[in-house]
C-alpha positions in Angstrom: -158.6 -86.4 -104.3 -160.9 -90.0 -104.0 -163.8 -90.4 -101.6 -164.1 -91.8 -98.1 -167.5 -92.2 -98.6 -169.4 -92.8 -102.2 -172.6 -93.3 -102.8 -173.6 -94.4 -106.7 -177.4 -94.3 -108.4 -178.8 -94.7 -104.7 -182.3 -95.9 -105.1 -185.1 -96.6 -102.7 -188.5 -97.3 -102.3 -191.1 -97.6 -99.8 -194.7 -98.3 -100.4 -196.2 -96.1 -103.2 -193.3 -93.9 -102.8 -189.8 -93.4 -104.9 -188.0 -92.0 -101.7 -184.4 -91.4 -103.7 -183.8 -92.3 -107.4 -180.4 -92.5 -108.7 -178.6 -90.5 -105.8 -174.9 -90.0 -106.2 -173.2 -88.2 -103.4 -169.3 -88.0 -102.1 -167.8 -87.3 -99.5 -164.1 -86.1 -99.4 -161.3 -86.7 -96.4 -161.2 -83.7 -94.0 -164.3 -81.9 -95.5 -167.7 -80.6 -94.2 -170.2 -81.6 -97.0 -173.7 -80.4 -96.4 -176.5 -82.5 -97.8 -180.0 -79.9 -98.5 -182.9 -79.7 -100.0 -186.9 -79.1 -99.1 -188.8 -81.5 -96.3 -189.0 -84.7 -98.6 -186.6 -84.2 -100.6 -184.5 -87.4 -99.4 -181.9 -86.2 -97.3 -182.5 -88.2 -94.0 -183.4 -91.4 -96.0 -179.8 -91.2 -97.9 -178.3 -90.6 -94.6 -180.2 -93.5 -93.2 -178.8 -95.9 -95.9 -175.4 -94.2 -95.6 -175.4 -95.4 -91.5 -177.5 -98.6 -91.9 -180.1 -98.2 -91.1 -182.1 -98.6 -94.6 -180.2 -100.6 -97.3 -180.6 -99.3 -100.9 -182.5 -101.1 -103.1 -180.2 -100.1 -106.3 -177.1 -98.7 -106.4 -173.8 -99.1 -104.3 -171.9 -97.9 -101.5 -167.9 -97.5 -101.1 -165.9 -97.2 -98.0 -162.6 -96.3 -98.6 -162.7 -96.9 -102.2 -164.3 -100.6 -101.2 -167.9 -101.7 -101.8 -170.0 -101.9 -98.8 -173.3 -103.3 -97.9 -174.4 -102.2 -94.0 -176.9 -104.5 -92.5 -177.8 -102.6 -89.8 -176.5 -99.5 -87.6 -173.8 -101.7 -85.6 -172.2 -102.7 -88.7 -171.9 -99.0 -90.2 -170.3 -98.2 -86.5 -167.9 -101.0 -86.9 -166.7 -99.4 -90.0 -166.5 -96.1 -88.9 -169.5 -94.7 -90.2 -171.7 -92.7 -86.9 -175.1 -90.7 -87.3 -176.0 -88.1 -84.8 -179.8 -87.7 -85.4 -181.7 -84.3 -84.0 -183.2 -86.6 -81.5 -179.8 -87.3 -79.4 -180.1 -90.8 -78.9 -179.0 -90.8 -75.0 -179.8 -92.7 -72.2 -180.8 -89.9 -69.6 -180.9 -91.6 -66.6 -177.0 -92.8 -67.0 -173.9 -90.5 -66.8 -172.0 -88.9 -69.2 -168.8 -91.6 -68.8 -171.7 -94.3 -69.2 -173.3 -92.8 -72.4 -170.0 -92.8 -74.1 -169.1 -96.3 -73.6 -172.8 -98.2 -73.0 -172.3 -101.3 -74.2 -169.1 -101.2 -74.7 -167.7 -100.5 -71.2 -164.3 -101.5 -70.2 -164.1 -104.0 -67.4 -162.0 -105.6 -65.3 -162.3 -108.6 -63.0 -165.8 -109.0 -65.1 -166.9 -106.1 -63.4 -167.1 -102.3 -65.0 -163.6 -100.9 -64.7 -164.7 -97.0 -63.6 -161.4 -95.8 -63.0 -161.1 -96.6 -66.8 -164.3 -96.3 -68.1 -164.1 -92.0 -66.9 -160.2 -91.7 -67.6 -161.1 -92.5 -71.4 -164.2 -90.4 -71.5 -162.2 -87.5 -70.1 -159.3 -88.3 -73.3 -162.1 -88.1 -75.8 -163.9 -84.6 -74.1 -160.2 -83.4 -74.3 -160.0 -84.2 -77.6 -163.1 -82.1 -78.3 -161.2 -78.9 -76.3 -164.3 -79.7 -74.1 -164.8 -80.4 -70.1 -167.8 -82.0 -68.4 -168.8 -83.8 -65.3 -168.2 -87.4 -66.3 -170.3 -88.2 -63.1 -173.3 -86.2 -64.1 -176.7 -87.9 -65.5 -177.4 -86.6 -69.2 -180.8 -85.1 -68.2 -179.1 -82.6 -66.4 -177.2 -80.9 -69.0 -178.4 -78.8 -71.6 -178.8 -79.7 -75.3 -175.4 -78.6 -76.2 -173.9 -80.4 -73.7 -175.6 -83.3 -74.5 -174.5 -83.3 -78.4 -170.9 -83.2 -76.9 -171.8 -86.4 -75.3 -173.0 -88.0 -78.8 -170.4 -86.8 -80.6 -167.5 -88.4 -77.7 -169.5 -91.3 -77.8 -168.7 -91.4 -82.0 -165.6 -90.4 -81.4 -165.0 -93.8 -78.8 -166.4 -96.0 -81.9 -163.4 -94.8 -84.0 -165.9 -93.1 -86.3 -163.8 -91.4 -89.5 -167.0 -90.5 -90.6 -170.1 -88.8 -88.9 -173.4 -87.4 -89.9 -175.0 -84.3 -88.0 -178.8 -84.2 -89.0 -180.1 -80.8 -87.8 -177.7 -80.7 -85.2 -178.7 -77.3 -84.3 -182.0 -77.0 -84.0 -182.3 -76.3 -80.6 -179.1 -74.6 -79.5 -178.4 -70.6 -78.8 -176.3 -68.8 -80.9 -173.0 -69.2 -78.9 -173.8 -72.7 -78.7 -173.7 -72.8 -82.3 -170.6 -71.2 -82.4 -168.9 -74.0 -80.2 -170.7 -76.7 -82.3 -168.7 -75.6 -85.2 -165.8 -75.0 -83.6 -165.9 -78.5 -82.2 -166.4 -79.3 -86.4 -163.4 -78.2 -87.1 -161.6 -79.9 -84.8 -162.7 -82.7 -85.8 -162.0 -82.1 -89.7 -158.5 -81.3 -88.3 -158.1 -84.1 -87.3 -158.9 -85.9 -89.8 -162.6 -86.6 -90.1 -165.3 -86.3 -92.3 -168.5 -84.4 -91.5 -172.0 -84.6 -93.6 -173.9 -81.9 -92.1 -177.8 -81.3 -92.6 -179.6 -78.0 -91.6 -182.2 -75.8 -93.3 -180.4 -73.0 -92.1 -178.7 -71.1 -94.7 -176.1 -68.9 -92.8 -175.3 -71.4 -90.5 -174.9 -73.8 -94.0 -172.0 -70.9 -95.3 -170.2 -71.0 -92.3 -169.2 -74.3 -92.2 -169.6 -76.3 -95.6 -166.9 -76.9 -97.7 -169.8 -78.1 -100.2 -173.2 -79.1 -101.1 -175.0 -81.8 -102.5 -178.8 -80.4 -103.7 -181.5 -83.1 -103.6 -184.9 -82.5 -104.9 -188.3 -85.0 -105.1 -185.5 -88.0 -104.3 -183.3 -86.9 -106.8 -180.0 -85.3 -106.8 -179.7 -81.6 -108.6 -176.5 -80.9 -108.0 -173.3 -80.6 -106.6 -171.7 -77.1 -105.9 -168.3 -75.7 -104.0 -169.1 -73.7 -101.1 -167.2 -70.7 -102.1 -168.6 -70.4 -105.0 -172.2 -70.6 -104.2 -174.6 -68.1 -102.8 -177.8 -69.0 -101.0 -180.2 -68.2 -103.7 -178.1 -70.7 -105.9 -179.2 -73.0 -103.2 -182.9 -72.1 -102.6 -182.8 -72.1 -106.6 -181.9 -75.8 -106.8 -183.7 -77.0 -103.9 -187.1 -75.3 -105.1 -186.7 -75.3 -108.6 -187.5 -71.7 -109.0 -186.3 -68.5 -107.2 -188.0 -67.9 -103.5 -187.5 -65.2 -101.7 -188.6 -62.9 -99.3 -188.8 -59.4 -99.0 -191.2 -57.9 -96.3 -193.3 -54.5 -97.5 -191.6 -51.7 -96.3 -194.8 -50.8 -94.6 -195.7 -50.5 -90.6 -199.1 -52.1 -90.2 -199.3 -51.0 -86.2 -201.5 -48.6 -85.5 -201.8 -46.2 -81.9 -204.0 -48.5 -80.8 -202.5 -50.6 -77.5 -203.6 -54.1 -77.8 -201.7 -55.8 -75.0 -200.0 -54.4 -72.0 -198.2 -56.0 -69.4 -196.5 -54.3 -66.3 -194.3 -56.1 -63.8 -194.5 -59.8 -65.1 -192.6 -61.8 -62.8 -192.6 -65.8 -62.7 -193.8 -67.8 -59.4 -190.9 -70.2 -59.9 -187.5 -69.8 -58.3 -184.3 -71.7 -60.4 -181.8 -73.5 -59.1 -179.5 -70.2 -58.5 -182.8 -68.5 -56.1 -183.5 -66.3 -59.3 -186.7 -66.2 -60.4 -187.4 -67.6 -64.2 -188.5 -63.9 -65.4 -188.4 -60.5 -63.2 -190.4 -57.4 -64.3 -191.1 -57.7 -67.5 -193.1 -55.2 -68.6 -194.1 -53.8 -72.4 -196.8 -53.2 -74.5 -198.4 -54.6 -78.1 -199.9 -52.5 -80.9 -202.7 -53.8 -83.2 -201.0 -55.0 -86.1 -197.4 -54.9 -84.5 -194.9 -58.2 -84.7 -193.3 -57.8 -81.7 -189.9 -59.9 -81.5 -188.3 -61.7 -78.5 -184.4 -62.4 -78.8 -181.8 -63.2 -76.1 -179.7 -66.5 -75.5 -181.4 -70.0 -74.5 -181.7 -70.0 -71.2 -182.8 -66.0 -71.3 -186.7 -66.6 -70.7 -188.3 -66.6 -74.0 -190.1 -69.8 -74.0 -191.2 -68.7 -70.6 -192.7 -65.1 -71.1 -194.8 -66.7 -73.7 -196.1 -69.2 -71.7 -196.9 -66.9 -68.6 -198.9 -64.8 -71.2 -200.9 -68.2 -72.0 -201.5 -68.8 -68.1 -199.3 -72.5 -68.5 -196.9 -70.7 -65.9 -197.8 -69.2 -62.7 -197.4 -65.7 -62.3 -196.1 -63.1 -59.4 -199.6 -60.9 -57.6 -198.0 -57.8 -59.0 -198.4 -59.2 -62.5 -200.2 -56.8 -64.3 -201.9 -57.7 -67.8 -204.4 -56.2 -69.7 -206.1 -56.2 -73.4 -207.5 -53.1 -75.2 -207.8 -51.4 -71.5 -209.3 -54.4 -69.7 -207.4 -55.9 -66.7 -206.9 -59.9 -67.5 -206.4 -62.8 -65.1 -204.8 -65.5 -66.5 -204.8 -68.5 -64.4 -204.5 -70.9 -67.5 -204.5 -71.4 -71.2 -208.3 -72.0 -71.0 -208.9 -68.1 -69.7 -206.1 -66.7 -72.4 -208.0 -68.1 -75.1 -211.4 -66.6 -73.6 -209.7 -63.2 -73.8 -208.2 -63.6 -77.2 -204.7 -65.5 -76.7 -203.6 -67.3 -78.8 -200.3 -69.6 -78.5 -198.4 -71.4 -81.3 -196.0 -73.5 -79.4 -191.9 -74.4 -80.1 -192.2 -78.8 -80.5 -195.6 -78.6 -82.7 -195.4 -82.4 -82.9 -195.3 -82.9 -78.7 -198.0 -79.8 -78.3 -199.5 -78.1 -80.9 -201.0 -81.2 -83.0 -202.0 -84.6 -82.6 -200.3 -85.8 -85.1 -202.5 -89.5 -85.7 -205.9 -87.3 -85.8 -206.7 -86.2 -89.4 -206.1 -82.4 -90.1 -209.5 -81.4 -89.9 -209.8 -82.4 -86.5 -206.8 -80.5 -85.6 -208.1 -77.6 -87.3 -211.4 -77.4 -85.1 -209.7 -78.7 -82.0 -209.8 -75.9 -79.9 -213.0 -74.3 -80.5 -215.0 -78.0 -81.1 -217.9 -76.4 -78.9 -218.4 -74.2 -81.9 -220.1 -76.8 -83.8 -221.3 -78.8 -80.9 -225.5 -78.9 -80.3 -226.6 -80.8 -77.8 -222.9 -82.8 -76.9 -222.9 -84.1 -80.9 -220.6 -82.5 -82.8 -222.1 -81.8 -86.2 -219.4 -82.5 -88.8 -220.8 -80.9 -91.7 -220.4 -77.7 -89.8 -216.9 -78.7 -88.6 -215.9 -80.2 -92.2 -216.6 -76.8 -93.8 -214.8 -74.6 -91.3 -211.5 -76.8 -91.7 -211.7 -76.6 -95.5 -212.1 -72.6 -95.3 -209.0 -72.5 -93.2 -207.0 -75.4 -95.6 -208.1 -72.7 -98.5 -207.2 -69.7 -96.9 -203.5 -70.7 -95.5 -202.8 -72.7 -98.0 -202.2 -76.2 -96.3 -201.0 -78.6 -99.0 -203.1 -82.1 -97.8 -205.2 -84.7 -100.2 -208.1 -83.3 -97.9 -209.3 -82.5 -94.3 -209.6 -86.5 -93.6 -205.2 -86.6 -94.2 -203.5 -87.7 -90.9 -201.4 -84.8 -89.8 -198.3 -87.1 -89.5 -197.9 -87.0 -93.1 -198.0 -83.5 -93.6 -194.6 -81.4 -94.1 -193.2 -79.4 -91.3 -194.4 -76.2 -93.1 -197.9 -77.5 -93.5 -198.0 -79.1 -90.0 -197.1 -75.6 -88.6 -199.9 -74.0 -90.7 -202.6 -77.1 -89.5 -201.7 -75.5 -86.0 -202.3 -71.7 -86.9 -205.2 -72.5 -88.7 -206.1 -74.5 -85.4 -206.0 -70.5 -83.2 -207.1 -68.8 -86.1 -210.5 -70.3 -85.6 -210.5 -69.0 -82.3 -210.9 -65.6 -83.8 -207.5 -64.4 -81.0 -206.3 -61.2 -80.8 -202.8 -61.6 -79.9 -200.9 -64.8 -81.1 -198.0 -65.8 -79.7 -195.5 -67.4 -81.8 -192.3 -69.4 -80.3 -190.2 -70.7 -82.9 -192.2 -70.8 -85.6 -190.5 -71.6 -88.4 -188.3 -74.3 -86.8 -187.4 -77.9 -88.7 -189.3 -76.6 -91.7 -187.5 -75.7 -95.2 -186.3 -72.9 -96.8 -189.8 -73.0 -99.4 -192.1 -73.5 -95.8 -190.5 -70.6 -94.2 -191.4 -68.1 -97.0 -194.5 -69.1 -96.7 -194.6 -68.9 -92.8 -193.3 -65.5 -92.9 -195.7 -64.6 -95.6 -198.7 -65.3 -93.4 -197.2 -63.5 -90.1 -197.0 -60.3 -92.7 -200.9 -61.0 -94.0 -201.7 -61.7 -90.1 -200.5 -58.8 -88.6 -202.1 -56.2 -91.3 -205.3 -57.7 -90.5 -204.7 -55.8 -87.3 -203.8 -58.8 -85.1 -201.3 -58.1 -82.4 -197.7 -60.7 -82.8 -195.3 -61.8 -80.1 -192.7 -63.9 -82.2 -189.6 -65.4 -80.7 -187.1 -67.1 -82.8 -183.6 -68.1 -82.2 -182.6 -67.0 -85.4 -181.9 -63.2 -85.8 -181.9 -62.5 -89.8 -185.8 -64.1 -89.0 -186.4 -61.8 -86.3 -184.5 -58.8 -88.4 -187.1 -59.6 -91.1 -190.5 -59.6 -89.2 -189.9 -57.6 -86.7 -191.5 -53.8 -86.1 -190.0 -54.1 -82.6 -187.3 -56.2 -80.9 -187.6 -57.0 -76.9 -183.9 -58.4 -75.4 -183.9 -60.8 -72.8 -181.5 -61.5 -70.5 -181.3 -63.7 -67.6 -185.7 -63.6 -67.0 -185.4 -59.4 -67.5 -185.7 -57.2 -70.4 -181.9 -55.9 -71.5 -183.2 -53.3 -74.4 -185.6 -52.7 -76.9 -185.3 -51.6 -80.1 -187.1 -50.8 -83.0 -186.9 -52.1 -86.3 -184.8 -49.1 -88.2 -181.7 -49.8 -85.3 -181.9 -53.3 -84.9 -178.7 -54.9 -86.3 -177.5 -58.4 -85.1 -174.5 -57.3 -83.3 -177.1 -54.6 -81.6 -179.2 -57.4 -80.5 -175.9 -59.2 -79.0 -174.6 -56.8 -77.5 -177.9 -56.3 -75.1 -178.3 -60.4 -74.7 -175.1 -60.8 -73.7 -175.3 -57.8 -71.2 -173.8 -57.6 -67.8 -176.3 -58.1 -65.0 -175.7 -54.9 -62.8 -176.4 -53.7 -66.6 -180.1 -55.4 -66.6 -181.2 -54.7 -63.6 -180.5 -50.6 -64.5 -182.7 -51.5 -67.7 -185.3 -53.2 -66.2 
């Protein structure tokens, strides 16, 4: 069987950097091919050449069994060639008819034709097995939703041909279920799909097969079925990495955190309240995980305990004993909070200050006398940190924006290290960073925690939170559905309880 899409000896460059080198890739009619590999590797610069967006400096593309040359997006579209990036390229603002057509609407009279412009949006959600509010503004559906939009909109520009990069990053699990089933509808009927992701279960449930890229170069080629993940990891890393956590509990009797009747101050669109009655407590040297849908309250409870959302009067939270009042994230970090945020690009760095700077960021009154900051002092405490976790960076004076995701995320946990917390709160930790960066990530919760430091992680994935976890919370709807401790936590355990009935969660909470 021939190629719809073929890329030969790819080669690009950018300033002082070989971004691919000889890249073949090829994608076959009516498969899912799944193009990995480490942060850097090449993967979103061969896509962007693929769509248009980059054109190769050596090497050739073929359409069809025809050579090629895109000179920009549009052109790639016209051929049948669409790229849904993790940053769904939507106009919020306009409705859902409006994003699948804009610039392209049908008209009539030289005015938009509506009547037309929904009754073909609705044929190509149909098409999808999918229903939405054609009238509705894009900022008002969830993330899902919206890549439903992006992928009608490819759809209207007769694409035979799409890219998903990281397409689900920021979807639950059922949503991820109905992204894929929406994939195979679309290989049914007759598409082709190159899919990127770094996540390794979701990879096995929907590639047909995988091209390996490595420093810009390609490693190999392998048929899904006859691959397992540590072939994968193998190629991408260029050695075997793996991770197995020490059989060992590092909690100790001692409570660290406890917090009784946590209820949120805001009320949602349905009158419920974002969280109701949460109430647990945190052991020195425990990883405590959070788990439950999107939508369930994670994010949330995390940033309650940081004081960035208002809490309920009959909040009660306390650390080692002491009664706390957390009004904002200034007082949790007095008290010892510490709070590694989900978008570490939006929130937890600024990414055009050098990595030093973000290192010392939130404790710069350390090495202040006087209102000068004394940057020998500074410079030495950032370097102790790059040393200790490990951050790969020329030095401290590197601009954060060209660090990996990995070493990004470890810039920002060096950053509340230095504020000496004693509870860190970790929401999504690991996400957008490779298989390699994860290892590492989960390698320094592990060190963390048997230092003695109390851990609230919440992650989307559940082999992660199986992994780390001493103890699993459930969340359901704002409330806690179950918890469970690490020797009967399963992932159809942890379903069962996010996916509970409510009469069900208000008995448990």
């Amino acid at each position: 069987m021939g190629y719809v899409l073929e890329a030969r000896g790819i080669g690009k460059r950018f300033v002082g950097v070989q971004a691919l080198d000889g890249v073949s890739f090829g994608l076959r009619p009516g498969a899912v091919h799944a193009v990995v590999g480490e942060n850097g590797a090449g993967k979103s610069t061969l896509m962007k050449i693929l769509s248009g967006v980059y054109q190769a400096d050596e090497g050739e593309i073929l359409l069809d069994g025809k050579v090629v040359n895109f000179a920009d997006p549009r052109a790639a579209e016209g051929a049948g060639i669409a790229i849904i990036h993790q940053e769904l390229n939507l106009v919020s603002a306009l409705s859902v008819a409006e994003n699948i057509f804009l610039g392209r609407e049908p008209t009539r009279f030289g005015f938009v034709d509506r009547r037309k412009l929904e009754q073909d949006a609705g044929a190509l959600l149909d098409r999808l097995g999918h229903s939405l509010d054609l009238r509705r503004s894009v900022e008002s559906l969830k993330v899902s939703d919206q890549q439903v939009v992006e992928i009608a909109k490819a759809l209207s520009l007769n694409a035979h041909v799409i890219i998903m990069d990281e397409p689900t990053t920021a979807l639950a699990r059922d949503d991820v279920d109905r992204l894929f089933g929406i994939i195979r509808t679309l290989v049914g009927a007759g598409a082709s799909v190159v899919y990127i992701s770094h996540k390794m279960d979701e990879l096995f449930r929907i590639a047909d097969e995988f091209t390996v890229l490595r420093d810009g170069k390609m490693i190999g080629h392998r048929v899904a079925s006859e691959t397992t993940a540590n072939d994968l990891v193998r190629m991408m890393v260029g050695r075997d990495v793996s991770y197995e956590r020490k059989d060992i509990d590092a909690r100790t009797d001692d409570e660290l955190l406890r917090v009784e009747n946590l209820s949120s101050h805001e009320i949602d669109a349905t009158g419920r309240r974002r969280l109701t009655n949460i109430s647990f407590s945190l052991r020195s040297g425990e990883v405590l995980g959070v788990a439950g849908l999107m939508g369930a309250g994670r994010t949330e409870l995390l940033e309650s305990l940081f004081g960035v959302r208002k809490t309920t009067n009959e909040t009660r939270i306390a650390l080692h004993g002491k009664p706390l009042r957390i009004v904002d994230p200034r007082a949790a970090i007095k008290a010892g909070i510490a709070f590694v945020s989900e978008d570490r690009k939006a929130q937890g760095l600024v990414l055009d200050m050098n990595v030093g700077n973000n290192i010392t960021l939130a404790r710069l009154k350390r090495f202040t006398r006087f209102g000068i900051v004394q940057k020998r002092r500074e410079g030495e405490a950032a370097e102790e940190y790059i040393r200790q976790l490990s951050i790969k960076t020329p030095d401290a004076h590197a601009a954060a924006i060209n660090l990996s995701g990995g070493n990004q995320q470890k810039v920002v946990l060096a950053k509340w290290l230095l504020t000496s917390p004693k509870v860190l709160l970790l929401d999504e930790p690991t996400k957008g960073i490779d298989v390699k960066g994860k290892t590492e990530i989960y390698r320094l919760i592990e060190e963390l925690a048997a230092t003695g430091l109390g851990i609230v992680l919440v992650s989307s994935e559940l082999t992660e939170l199986l992994a780390l976890s001493d103890r699993i919370l459930v969340l359901h709807e704002g409330a806690i559905a179950g918890s469970l401790e690490r020797r009967e936590a399963t992932e159809e355990r942890i379903m069962e309880l996010a996916t509970i009935r409510d009469e069900e969660t208000r008995a448990v909470a």
